[in-house]
N, C-alpha and C positions, 0 to 999 in steps of 0.2 A: 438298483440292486446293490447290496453291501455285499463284502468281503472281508474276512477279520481271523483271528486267533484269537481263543480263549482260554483260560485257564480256569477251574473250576478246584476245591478243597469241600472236601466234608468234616466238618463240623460239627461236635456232639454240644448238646442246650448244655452240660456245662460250662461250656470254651465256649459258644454265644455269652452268654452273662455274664462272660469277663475279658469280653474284647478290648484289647490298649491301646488300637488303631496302627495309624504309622508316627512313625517315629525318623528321628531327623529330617522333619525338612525342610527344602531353605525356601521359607517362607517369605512372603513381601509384606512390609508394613505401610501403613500409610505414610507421607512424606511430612513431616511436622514442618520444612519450610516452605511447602506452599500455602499462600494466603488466605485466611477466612474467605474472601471473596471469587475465590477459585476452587472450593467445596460446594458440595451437593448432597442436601439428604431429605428424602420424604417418602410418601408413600408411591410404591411401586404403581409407576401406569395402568388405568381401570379400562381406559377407552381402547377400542379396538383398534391396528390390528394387533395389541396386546391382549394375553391370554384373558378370558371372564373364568370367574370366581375358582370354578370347577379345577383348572390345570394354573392357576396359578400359584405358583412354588415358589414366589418368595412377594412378601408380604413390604417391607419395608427396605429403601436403601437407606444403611447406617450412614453411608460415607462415599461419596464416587468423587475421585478428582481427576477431572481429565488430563492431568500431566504430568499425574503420577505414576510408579509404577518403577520396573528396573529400563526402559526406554524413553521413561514421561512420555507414553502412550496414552494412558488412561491404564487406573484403578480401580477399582470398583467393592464396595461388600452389601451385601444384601441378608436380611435374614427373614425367618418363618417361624409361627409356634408351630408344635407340634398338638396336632389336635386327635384323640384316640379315635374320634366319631369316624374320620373322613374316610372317603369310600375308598380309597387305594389301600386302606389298612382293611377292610372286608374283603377284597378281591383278589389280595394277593399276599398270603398265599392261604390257603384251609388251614383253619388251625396252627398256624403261627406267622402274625400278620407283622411285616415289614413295608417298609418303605420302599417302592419300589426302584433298582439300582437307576432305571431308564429315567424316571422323575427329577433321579440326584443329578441327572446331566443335562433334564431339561433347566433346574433351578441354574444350572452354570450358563444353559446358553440365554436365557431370561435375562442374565445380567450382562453377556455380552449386546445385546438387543438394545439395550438402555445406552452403552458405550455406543453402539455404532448410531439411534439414532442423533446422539446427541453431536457426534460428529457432521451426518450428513441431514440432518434434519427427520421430522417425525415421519416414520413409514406410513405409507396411506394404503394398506390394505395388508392382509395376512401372511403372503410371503413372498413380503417386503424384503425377510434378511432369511436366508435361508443355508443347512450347511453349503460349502464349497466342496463341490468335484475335486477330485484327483489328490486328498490330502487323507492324511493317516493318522486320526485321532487315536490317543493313548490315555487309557482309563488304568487305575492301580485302587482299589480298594480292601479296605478292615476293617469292617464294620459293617454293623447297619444301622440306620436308625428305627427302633421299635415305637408301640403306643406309649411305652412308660418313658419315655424322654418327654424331652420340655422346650427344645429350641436347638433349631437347625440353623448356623451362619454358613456363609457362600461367601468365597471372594475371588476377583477374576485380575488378570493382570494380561494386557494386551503390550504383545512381543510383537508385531510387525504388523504393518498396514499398507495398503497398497488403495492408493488415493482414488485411483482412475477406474480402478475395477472395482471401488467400495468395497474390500474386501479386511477383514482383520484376523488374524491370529491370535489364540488367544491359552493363555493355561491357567489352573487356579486350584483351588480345593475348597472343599465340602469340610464341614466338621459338627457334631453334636455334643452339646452338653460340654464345651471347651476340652472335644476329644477330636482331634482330625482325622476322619476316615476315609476320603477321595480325595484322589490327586488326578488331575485333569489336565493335561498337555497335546498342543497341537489341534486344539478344536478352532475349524475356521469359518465363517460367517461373509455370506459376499451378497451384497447388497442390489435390490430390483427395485422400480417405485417408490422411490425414495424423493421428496423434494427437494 
């Protein structure tokens, strides 16, 4: 059972069509001195217990380095096209289809998944990495992403880890069309079945 605060704004489809997202923030870049040989980039994991076709929200890692980041924790960026077809833009919502908010936080923990197995080795079954008890994930969003966009990026930046319990901490944001709309702090990820 969850427990949370929300904050809610209405919105008139003029102010949709001209969202500027967030603004300042202190984003993490990739670390240009770590080595070609301590990069990572290809297509996001097919086999299970990574997502099939259906839920998976991020298509390609650009760049993951495991010792980057502001802790040389691991970094991560992932992205997705955006395809007008797919079913979460029929289903939600009638008549004015968006991307749904819960998706933009699956794509975040998609890539934390990829960070942690690569730490503790490939998960062997579905949840493998699952959220962690007793932590207070914080979501900030402006925006959304609709069908007339063209490409959603992801990047994750793991802030603590805790070896024993496979557990990771992690923050990051969401952005579309080189506009950042989510900001993602304190999502944690604690590892079962893991080899």
């Amino acid at each position: 059972v969850y427990e949370g605060d929300t904050y809610f704004g209405f919105f008139t489809r003029e102010q949709l069509a001209q969202q500027v997202g967030l603004r300042e923030l202190p984003r993490i870049e990739p670390d240009p001195a770590i080595p070609a040989d301590e990069r990572w980039h290809g297509e996001y994991p097919e086999s299970p217990p990574f997502p099939g076709k259906m839920l998976r929200m991020i298509e390609q890692i650009e760049l993951y380095q495991p010792r980057g980041g502001t802790h040389s924790l691991g970094w991560i960026r992932g992205v997705k096209q955006v395809r007008p077809e797919e079913w979460f833009f029929k289903a939600h919502f009638f008549q004015d289809p968006v991307w749904p908010g819960s998706l933009g936080l699956e794509a975040f923990l998609q890539l934390l998944k990829v960070i942690a197995g690569g730490r503790w080795g490939p998960p062997r079954e579905a949840g493998s990495f699952s959220l962690a008890p007793g932590t207070t994930p914080q979501w900030v969003y402006r925006g959304q992403v609709i069908p007339g966009h063209e490409r959603v990026v992801v990047e994750a930046n793991v802030d603590e880890v805790d070896e024993a319990r496979r557990w990771i901490r992690g923050s990051g944001y969401l952005g579309v069309d080189g506009r950042w709309i989510y900001q993602m702090s304190n999502f944690t990820l604690e590892g079962s079945n893991v080899d």
